[in-house]
Structure formats: structure tokens, C-alpha cells
Backbone as CSV, one residue per row, in Angstrom:
resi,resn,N_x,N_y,N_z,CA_x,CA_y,CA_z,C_x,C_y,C_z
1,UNK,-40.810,-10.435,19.642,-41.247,-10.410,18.239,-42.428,-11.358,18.065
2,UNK,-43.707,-11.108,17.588,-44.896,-11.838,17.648,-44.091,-12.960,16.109
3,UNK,-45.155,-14.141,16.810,-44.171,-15.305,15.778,-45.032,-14.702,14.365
4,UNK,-46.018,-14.574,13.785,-46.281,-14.099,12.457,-45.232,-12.997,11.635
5,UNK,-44.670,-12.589,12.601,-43.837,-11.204,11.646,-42.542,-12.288,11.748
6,UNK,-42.195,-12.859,12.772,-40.537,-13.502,12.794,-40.800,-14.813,11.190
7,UNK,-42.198,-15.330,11.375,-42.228,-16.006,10.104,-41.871,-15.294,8.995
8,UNK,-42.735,-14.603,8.776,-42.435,-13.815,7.561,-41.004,-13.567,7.208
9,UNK,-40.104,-13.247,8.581,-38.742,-12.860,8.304,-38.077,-14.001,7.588
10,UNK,-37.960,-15.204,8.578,-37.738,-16.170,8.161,-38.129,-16.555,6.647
11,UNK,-39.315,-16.480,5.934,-39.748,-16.268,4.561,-38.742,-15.903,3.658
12,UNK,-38.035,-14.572,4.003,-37.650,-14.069,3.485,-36.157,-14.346,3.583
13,UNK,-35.537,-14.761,4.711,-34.195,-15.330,5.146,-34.107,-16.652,3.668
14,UNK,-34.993,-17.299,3.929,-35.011,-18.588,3.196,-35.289,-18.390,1.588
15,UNK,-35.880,-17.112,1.055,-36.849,-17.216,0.114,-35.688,-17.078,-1.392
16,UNK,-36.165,-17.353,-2.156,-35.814,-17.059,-3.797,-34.776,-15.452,-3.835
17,UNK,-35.323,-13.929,-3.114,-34.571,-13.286,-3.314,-33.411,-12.779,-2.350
18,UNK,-33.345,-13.794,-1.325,-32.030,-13.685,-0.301,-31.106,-14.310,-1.103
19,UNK,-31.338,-15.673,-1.801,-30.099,-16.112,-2.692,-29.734,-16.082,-4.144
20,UNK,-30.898,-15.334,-4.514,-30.550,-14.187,-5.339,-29.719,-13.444,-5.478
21,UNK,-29.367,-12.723,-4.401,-28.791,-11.772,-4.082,-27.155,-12.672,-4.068
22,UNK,-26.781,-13.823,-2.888,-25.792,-14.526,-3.187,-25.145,-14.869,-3.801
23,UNK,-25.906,-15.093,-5.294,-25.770,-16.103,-6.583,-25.294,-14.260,-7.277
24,UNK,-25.875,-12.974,-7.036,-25.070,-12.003,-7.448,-23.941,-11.837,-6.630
25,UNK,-23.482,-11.939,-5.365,-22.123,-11.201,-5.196,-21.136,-12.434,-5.396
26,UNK,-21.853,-13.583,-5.802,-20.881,-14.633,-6.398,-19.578,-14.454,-7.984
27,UNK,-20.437,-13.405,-7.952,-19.874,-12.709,-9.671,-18.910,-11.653,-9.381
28,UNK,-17.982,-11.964,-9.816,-16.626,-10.731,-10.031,-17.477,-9.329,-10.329
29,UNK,-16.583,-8.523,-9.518,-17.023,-7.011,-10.454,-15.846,-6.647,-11.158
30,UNK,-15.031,-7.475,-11.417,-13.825,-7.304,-12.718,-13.193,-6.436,-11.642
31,UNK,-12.390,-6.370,-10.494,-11.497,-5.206,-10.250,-10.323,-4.905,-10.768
32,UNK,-9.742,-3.928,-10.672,-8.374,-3.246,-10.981,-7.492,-3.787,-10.023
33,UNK,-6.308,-4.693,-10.532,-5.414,-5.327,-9.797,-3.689,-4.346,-9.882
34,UNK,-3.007,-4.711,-8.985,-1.882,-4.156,-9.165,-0.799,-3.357,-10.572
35,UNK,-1.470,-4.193,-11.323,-1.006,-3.875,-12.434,-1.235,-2.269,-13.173
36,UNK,-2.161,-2.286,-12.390,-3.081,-1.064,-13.095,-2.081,-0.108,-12.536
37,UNK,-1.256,0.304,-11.645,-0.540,1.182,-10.937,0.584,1.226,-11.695
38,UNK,1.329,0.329,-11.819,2.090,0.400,-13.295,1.718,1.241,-14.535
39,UNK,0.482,0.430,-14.771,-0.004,1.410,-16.024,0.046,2.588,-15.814
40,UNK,-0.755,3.378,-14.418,-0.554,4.182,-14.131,0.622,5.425,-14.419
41,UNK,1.808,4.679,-13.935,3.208,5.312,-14.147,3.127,5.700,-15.525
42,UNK,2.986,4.391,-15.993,3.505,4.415,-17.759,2.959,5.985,-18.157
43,UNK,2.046,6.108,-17.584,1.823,7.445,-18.664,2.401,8.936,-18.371
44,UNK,3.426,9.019,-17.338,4.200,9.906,-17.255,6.222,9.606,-17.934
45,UNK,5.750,8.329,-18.453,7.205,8.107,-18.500,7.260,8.078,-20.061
46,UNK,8.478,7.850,-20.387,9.306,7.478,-22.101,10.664,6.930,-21.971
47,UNK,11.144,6.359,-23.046,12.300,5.544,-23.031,12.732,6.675,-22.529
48,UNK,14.485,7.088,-21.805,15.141,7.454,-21.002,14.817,8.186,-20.229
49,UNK,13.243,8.321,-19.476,12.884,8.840,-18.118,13.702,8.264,-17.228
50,UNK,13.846,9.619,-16.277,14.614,8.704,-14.680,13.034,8.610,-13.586
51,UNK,13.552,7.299,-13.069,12.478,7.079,-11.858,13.095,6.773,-11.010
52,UNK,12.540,7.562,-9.498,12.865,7.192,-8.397,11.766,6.505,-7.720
53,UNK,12.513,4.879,-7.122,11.497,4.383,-6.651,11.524,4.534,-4.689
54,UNK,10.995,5.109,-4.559,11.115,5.468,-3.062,10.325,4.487,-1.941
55,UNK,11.296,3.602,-1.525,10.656,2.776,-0.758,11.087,1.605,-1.021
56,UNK,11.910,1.335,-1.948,11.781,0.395,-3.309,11.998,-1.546,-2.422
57,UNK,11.731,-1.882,-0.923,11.655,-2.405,-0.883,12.855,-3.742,-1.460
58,UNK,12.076,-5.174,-2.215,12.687,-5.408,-2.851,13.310,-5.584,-4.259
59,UNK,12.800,-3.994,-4.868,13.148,-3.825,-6.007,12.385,-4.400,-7.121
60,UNK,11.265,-5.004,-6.863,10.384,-5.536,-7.947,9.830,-4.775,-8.823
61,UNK,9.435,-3.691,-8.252,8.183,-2.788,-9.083,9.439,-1.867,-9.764
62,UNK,10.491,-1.534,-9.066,11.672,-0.847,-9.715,12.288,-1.397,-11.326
63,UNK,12.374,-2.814,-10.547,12.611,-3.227,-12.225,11.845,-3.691,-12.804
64,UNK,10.234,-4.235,-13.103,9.833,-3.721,-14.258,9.298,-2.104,-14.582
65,UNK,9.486,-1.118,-13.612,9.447,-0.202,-14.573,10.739,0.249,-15.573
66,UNK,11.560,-0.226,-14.968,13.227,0.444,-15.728,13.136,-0.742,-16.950
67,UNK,12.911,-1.971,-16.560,13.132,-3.048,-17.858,11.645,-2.593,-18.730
68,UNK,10.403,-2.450,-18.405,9.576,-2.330,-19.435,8.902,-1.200,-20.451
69,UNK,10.263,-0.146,-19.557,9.495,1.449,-19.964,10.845,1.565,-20.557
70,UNK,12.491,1.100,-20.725,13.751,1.784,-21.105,14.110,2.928,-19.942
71,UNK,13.865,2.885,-19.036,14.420,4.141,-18.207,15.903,3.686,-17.401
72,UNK,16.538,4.992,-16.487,16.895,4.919,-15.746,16.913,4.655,-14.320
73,UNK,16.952,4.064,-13.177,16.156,4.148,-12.116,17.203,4.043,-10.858
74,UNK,16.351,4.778,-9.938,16.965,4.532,-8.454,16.329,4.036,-7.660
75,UNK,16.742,3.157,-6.620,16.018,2.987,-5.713,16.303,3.614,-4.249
76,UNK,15.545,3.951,-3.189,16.258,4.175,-1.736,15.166,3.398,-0.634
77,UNK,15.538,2.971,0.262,15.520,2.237,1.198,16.063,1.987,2.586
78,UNK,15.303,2.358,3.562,16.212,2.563,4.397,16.686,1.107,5.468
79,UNK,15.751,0.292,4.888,16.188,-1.544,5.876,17.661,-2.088,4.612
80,UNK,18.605,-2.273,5.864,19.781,-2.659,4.975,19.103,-4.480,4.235
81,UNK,18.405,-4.909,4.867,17.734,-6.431,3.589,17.115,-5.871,2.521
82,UNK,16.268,-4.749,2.577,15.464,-4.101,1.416,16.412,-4.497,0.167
83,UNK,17.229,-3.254,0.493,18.957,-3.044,-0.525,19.664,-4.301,-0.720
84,UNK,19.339,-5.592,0.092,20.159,-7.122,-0.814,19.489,-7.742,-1.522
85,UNK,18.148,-7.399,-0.922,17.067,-7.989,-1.635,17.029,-7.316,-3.561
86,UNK,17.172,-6.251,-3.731,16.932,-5.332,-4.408,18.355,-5.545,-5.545
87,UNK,19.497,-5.856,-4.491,20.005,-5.892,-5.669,20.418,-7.284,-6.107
88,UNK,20.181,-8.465,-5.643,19.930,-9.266,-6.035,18.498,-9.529,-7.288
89,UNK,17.737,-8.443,-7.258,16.759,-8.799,-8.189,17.089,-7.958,-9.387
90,UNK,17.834,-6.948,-8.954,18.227,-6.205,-10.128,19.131,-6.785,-10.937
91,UNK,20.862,-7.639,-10.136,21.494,-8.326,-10.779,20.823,-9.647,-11.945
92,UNK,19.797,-10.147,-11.207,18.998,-11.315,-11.715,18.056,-10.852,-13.262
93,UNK,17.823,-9.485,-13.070,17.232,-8.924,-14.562,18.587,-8.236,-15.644
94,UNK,19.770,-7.987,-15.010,20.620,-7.871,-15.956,20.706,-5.882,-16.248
95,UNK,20.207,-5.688,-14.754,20.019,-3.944,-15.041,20.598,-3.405,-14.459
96,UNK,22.215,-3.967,-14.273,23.151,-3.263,-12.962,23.652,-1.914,-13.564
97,UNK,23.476,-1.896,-14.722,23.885,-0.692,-15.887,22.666,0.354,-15.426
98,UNK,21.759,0.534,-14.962,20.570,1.067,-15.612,19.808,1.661,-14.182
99,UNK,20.029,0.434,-13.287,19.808,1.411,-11.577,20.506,0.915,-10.659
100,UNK,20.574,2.029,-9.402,21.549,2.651,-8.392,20.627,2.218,-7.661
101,UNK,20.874,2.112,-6.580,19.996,0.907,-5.222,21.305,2.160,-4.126
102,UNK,20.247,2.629,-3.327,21.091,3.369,-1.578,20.410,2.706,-0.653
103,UNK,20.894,2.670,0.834,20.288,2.009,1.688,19.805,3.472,2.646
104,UNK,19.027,4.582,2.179,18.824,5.870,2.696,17.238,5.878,2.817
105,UNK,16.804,7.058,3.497,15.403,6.685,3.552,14.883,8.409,2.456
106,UNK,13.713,8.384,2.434,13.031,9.246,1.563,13.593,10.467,1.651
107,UNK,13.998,10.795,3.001,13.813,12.597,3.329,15.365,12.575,2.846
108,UNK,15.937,12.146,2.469,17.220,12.236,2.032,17.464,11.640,0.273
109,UNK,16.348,12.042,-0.482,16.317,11.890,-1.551,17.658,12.353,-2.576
110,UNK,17.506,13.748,-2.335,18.528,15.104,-2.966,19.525,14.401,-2.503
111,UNK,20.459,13.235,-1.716,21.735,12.998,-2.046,21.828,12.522,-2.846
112,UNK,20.971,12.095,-3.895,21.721,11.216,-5.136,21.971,11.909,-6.164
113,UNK,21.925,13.491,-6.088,21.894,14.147,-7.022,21.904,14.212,-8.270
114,UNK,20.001,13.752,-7.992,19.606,13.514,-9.423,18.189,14.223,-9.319
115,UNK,17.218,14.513,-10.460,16.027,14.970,-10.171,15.557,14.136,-11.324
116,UNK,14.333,13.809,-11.267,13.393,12.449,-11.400,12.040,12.834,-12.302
117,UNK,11.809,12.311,-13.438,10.576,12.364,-13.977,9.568,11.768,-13.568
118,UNK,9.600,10.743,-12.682,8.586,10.006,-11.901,9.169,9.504,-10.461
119,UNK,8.217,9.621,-9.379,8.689,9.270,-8.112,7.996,8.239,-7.656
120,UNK,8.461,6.992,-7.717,7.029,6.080,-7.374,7.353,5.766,-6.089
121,UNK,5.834,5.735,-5.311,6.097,5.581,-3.945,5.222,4.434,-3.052
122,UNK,5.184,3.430,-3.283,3.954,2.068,-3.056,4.124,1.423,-1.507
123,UNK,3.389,1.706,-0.971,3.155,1.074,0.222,4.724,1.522,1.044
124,UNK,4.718,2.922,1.439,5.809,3.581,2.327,5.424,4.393,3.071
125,UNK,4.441,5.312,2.790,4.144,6.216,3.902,3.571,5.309,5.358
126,UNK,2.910,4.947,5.391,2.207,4.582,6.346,3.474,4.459,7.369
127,UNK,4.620,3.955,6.897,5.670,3.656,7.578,6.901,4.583,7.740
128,UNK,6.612,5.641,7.565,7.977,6.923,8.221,7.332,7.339,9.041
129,UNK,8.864,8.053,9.905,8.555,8.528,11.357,7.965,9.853,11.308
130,UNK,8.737,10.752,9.900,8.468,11.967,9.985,8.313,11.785,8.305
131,UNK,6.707,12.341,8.132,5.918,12.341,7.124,6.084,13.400,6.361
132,UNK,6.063,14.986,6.850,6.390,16.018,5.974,7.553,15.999,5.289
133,UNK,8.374,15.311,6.606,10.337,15.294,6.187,10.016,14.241,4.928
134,UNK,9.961,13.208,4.593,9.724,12.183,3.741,9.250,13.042,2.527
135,UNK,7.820,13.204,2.737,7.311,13.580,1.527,8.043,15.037,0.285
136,UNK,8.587,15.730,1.802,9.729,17.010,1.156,10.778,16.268,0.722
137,UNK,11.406,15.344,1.082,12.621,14.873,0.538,12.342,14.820,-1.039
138,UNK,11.008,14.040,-1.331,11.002,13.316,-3.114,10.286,14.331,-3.598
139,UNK,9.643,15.510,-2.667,9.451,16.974,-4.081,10.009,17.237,-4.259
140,UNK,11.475,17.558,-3.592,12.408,18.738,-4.630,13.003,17.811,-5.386
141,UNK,13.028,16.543,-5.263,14.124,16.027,-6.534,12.956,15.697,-7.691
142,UNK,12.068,15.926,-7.988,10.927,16.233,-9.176,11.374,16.892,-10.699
143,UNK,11.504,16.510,-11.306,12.044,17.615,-12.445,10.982,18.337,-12.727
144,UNK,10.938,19.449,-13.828,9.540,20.413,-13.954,8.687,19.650,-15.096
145,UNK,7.717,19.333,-14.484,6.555,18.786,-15.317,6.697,16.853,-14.636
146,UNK,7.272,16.469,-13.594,7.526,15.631,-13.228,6.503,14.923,-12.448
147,UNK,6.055,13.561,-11.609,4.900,13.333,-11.220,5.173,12.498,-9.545
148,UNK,4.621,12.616,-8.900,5.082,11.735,-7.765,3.450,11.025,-7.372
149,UNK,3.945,9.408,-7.550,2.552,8.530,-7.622,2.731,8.101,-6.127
150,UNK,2.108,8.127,-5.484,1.635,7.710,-3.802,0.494,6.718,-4.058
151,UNK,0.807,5.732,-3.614,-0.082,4.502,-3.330,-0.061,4.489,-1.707
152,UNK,-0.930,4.305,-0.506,-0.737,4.474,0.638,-2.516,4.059,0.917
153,UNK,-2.228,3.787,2.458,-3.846,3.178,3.089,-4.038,4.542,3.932
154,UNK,-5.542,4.609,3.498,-5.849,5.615,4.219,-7.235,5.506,5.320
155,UNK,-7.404,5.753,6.443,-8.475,5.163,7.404,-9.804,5.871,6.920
156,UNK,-10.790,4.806,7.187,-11.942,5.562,6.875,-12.957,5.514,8.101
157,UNK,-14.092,5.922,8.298,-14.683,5.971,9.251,-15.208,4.646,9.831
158,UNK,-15.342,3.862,9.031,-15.457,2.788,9.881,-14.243,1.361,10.877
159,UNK,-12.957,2.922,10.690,-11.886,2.252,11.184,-12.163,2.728,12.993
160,UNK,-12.616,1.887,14.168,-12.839,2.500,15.086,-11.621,2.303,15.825
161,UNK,-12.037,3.377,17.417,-10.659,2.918,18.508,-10.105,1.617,18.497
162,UNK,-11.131,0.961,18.718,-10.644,-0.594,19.101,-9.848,-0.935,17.804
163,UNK,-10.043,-1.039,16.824,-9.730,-0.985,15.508,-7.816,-0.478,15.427
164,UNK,-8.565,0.956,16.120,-6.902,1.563,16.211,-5.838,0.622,17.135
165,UNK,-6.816,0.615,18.168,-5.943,-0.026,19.421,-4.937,-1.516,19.122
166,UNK,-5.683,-2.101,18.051,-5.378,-3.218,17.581,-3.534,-2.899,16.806
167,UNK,-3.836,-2.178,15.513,-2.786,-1.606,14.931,-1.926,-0.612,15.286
168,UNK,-2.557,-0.249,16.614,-0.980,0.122,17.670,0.172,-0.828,18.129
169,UNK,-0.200,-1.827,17.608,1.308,-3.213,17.917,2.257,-3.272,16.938
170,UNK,1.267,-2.588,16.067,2.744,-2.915,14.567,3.300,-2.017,14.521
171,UNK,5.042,-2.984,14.711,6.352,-2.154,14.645,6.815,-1.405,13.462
172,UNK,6.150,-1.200,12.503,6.273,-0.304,11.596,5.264,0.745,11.274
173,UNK,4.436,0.448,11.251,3.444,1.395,10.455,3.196,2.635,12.097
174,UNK,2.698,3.690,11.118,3.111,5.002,12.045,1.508,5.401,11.903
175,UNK,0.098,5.341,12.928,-1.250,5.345,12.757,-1.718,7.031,12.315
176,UNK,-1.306,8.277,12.803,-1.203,9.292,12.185,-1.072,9.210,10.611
177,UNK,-0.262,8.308,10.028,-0.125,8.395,8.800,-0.999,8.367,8.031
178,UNK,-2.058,7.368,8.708,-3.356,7.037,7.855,-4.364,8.010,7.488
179,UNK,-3.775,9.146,8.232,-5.487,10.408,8.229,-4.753,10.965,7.137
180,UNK,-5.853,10.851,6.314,-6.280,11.481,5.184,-5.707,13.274,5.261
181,UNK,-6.089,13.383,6.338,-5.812,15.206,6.654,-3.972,15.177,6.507
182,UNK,-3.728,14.518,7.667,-2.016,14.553,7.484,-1.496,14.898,6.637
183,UNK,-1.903,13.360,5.269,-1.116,13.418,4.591,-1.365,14.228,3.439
184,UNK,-2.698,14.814,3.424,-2.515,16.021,2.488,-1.968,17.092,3.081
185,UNK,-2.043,17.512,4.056,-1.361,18.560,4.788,0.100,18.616,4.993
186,UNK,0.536,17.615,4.572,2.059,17.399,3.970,2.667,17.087,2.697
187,UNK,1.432,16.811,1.750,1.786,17.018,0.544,1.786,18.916,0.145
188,UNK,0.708,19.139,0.773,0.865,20.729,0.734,1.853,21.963,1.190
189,UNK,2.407,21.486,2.337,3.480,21.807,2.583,4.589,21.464,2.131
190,UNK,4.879,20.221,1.315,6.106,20.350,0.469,5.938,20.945,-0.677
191,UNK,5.182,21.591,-1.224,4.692,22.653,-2.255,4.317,21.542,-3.510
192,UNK,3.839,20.438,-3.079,3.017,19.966,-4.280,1.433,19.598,-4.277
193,UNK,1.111,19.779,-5.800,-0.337,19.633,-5.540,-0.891,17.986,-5.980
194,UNK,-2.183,18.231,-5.877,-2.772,16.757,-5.714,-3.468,16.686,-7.439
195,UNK,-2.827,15.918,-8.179,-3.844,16.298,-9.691,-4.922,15.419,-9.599
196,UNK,-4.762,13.660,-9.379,-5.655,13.123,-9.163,-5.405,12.151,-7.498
197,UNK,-6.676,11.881,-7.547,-6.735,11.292,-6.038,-7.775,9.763,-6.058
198,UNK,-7.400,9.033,-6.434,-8.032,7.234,-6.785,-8.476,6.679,-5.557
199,UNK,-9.448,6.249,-4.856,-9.711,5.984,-3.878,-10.042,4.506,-4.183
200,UNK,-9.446,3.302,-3.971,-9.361,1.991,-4.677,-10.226,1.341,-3.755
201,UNK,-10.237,1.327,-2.987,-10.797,0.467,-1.374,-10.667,-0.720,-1.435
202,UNK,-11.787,-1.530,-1.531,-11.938,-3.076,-1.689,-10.938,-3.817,-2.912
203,UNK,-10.760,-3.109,-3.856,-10.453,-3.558,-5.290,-9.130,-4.766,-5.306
204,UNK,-8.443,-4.054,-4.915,-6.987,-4.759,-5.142,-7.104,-6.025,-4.201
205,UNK,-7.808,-6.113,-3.097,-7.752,-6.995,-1.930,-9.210,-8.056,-2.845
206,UNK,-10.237,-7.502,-3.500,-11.042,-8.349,-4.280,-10.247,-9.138,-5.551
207,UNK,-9.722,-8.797,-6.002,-8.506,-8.997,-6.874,-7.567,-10.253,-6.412
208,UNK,-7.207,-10.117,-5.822,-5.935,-10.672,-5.050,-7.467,-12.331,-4.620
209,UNK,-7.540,-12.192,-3.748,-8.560,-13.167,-3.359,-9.482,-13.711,-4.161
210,UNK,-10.032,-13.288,-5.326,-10.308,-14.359,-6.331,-9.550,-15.373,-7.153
211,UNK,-8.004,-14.830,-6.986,-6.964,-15.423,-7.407,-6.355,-16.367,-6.408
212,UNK,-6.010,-16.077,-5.163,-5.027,-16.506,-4.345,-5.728,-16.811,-2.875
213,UNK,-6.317,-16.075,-2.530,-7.192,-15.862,-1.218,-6.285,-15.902,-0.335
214,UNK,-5.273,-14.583,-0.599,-4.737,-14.118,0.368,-5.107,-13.907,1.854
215,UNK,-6.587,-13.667,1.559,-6.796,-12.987,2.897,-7.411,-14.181,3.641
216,UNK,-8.228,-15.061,3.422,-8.567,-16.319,4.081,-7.054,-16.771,4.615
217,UNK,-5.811,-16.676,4.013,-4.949,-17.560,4.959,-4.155,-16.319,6.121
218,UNK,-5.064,-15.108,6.175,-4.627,-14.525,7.213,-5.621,-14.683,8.233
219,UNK,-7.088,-14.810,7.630,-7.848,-15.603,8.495,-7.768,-16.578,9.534
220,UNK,-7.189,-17.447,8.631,-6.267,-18.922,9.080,-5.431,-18.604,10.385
221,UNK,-4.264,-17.996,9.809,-3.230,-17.813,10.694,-3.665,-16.732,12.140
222,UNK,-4.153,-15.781,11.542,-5.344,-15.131,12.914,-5.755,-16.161,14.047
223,UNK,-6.121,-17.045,13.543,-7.344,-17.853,14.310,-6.152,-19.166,15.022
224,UNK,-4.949,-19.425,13.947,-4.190,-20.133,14.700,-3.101,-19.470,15.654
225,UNK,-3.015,-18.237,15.762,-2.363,-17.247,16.463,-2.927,-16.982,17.851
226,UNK,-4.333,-16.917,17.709,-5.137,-16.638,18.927,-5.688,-17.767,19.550
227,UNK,-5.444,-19.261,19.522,-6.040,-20.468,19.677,-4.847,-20.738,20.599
228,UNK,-3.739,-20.085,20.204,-2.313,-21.224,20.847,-1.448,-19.924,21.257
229,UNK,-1.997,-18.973,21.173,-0.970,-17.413,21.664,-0.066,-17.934,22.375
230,UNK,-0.229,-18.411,23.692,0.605,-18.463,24.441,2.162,-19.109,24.414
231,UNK,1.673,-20.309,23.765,2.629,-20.827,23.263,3.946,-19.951,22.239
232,UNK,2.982,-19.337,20.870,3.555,-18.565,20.378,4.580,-16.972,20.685
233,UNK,4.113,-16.709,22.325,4.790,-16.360,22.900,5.970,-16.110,23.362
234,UNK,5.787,-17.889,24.060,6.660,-17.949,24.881,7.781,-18.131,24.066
235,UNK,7.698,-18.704,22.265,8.652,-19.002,21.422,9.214,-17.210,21.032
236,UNK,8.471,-16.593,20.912,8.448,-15.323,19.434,8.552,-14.383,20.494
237,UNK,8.112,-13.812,21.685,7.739,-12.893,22.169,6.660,-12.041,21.838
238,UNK,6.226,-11.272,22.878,5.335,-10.940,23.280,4.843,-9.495,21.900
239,UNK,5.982,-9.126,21.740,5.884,-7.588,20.294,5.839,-8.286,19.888
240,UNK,6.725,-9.751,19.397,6.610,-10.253,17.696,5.101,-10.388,17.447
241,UNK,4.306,-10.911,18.461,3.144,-11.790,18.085,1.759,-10.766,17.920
242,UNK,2.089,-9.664,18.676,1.303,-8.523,19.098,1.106,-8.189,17.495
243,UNK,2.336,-7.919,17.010,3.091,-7.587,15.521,2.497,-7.937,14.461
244,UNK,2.199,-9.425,14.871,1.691,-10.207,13.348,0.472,-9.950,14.082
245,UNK,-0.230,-10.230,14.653,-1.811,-10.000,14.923,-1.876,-8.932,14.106
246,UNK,-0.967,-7.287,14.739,-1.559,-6.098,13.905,-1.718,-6.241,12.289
247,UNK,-0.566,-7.204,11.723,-0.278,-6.995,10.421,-1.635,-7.969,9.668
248,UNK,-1.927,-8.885,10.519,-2.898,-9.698,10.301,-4.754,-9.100,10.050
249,UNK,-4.552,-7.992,10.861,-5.757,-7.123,11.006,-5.624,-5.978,9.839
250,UNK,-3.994,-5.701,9.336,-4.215,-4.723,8.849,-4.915,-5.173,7.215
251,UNK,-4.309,-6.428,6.854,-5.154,-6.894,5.487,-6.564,-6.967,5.287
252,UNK,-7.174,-7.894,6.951,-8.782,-8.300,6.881,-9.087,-6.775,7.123
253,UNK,-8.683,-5.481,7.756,-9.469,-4.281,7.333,-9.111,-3.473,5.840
254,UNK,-8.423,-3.921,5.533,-8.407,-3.184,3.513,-9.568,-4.000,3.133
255,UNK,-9.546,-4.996,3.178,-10.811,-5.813,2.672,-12.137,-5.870,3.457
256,UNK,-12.396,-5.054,4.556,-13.645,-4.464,5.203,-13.972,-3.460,5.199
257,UNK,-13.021,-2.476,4.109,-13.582,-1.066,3.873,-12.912,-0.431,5.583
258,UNK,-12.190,-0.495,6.604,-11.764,-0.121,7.281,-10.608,1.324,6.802
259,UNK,-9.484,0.503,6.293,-8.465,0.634,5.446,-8.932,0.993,4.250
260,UNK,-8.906,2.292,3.335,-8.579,2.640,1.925,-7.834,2.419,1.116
261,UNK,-7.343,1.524,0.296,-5.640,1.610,-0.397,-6.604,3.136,-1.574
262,UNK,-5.353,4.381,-1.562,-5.455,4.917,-2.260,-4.653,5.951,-3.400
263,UNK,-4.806,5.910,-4.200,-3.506,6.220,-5.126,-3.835,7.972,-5.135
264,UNK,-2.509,8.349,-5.057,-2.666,9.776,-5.182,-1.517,10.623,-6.388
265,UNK,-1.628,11.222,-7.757,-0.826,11.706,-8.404,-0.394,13.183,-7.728
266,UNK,1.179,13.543,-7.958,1.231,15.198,-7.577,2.241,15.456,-8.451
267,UNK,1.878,17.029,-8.011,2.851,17.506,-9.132,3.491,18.881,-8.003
268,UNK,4.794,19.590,-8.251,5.212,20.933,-7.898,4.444,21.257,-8.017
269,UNK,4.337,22.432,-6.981,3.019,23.864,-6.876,4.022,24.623,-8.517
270,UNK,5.217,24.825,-8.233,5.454,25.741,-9.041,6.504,25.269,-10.159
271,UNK,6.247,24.036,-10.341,6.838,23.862,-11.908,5.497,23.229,-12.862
């Protein structure tokens, strides 16, 4: 590079509109935080809607929708801690009247024989073995005119092999799940359609980190994971650590545009 043009670069490295530019991405773009997915729901529900929360984890998002909307609710889950967790939070809100907690997984919805005005489903797909089976389980229990909300990460092109190769360690998440194709190709085959499709990306993870900076202390722990591995090893084993690396990668790529978080509404093909 002749030094007159590398000056100039330099000029410009240093100049008034490089930190310009800084002093702009220093500024919030106001994102849409978790909450907004809630809202979301709200507008398929009314006091005595039933909701099934599929996945329901530890029952958080279950009960404020049942405590802040008046509904009925279920949860299913197939990790027997999910279900203590769950109902310990349910006992703790005073809604043992109001929802049913199973320790079952999705594709086995229809045993609770009930059908559902809303199916909420937040951060679960990525993690079943069998995706069509899952997603068929919570269409037929849909009532007619009913909605099933999918929140799920979806890969985008700048998720590469190596990328993949990385999140082949984590003991849960299932990497097929992430293509976009799949999982419409299994919403379609359980005979429901797609009404809207929210593609959130950065948002929730911009969100989260102006508040908390979630993701700097996975940074952290990344960097203290890979400094002393061995050690951590020889304590945790060799999957555990593989494990948290993947889970560690899977946050810093939602927040590199790798990872999509994206919300998807459906409805029956034929109700």
C-alpha cells in the first residue's frame, strides 16, 4: 500500500466521521424485549381462554399468562425438574386451581384431553428429537379459530460449518431444527398455516444487554472456559464442558446475526 493512500486511510480511521458513527451506535434503537411476546399472546386470548404452554419449562411465562389474562392453563414438559420447578412457581402465585402441570413432552399433547385457544411454545423446538411428531401433537389440540405462537432460533446464512461444528456439543438442541425449511415443512404437514412470521434477530439479545449484559458474562465465562479447559475437564468432563462452550456460542451467535430468534403465529389449515 503506497504510504499516501494508507495516510489518508488512517485520516479517516482517526477523523470526526469514524466517531461519529460510534457516538451513533452508542444510542439504543429502542428494541422489542420479551415482553412483547406476551403481548403478543394477549391478543388471541380473553378471560376464560385455555392455554397450553408447551415446553413450559419453569412455568414462568405459564403463569403470567393464566394470572394476567384470567385463563385456564396447562403446562407439559418432558424434564421431570421442569414439572418441580413449575409447580413450585405455580403454588407460589396461588394458581393450583387454574393450571395442570404433566411431565409429557409435546407430541403427546391430546392426552390431556383438552383443546386450547392458544398454544404457546418459547424456546422448545430447537430441542425435540422428532419435530413433525412435536409440532402435530399441539395442532390437533387447537380449538377452531385457535393460535399456536412459536418463538424458536432459526440459522441464517452467516451461521457457517465451523459455526455448526461448534453447536454439535450441545446435549440438547437438535441442529436440523434450526433450518428454516424444516420447520416450515412441518408446520405444513401438521395441517397448519403460517399467518404471521416476525423475524426478531438482534432485538431481544440488544434488549437484554443494555440492561444486564448478559452476553459479555458469556464472553467472560467463554474466555474463562478456554484459558483453564483442562482443568475444567478433568472436574466436569469432557460433554459437560464441550456443552457449555456450545451453549456459550449459542447466545454470542443470536447476538451476531448467526442465530434468528423468530416468532411465528399459526393457525389449522382447516378450522
Amino acid at each position: 500500500m503506497e504510504t499516501t493512500q494508507h495516510a489518508e486511510q488512517l485520516a479517516r480511521v482517526y477523523g470526526p466521521t469514524t466517531w461519529d458513527l460510534y457516538a451513533e451506535l452508542d444510542r439504543s434503537l429502542e428494541p422489542r424485549g420479551p415482553d412483547w411476546l406476551l403481548a403478543k399472546a394477549a391478543e388471541y386470548l380473553q378471560p376464560g381462554s385455555t392455554v397450553l404452554d408447551a415446553g413450559c419449562r419453569d412455568g414462568a411465562h405459564l403463569v403470567r399468562l393464566v394470572r394476567d389474562h384470567d385463563l385456564a392453563g396447562f403446562g407439559v414438559d418432558p424434564v421431570p425438574l421442569h414439572i418441580s420447578q413449575a409447580r413450585e412457581a405455580v403454588e407460589a402465585a396461588g394458581l393450583t386451581d387454574r393450571i395442570t402441570l404433566r411431565c409429557t413432552g409435546m407430541e403427546d399433547a391430546a392426552s390431556l384431553g383438552q383443546q386450547f385457544d392458544l398454544v404457546w411454545c418459547r424456546d422448545v423446538l430447537e430441542q425435540v428429537a422428532d419435530l413433525p411428531a412435536a409440532i402435530a401433537g399441539v395442532a390437533q389440540v387447537l380449538k377452531p379459530g385457535g393460535r399456536l405462537i412459536v418463538f424458536t432460533q432459526v440459522a441464517t446464512d452467516l451461521l457457517d460449518s465451523r459455526d455448526r461444528a461448534v453447536l454439535s456439543a450441545h446435549l440438547g438442541n437438535v441442529l436440523s431444527n434450526l433450518d428454516a425449511a424444516n420447520l416450515e415443512a412441518a408446520f405444513s404437514a401438521a395441517g397448519l398455516v403460517i399467518e404471521e412470521t416476525d423475524v426478531l434477530g438482534t432485538e431481544w439479545r440488544e434488549y437484554a444487554e443494555e440492561r444486564t449484559q448478559p452476553v459479555s458474562r458469556a464472553l467472560l465465562r467463554l474466555a474463562r472456559l478456554r484459558r483453564t479447559r483442562d482443568q475444567f475437564v478433568a472436574v466436569h468432563g469432557e460433554d459437560v464442558c464441550a456443552h457449555v462452550e456450545a451453549n456459550l456460542h449459542w447466545e454470542l451467535y443470536q447476538f451476531l446475526g448467526k442465530l434468528a430468534p423468530t416468532v411465528y403465529v399459526l393457525r389449522r389449515r382447516d378450522r
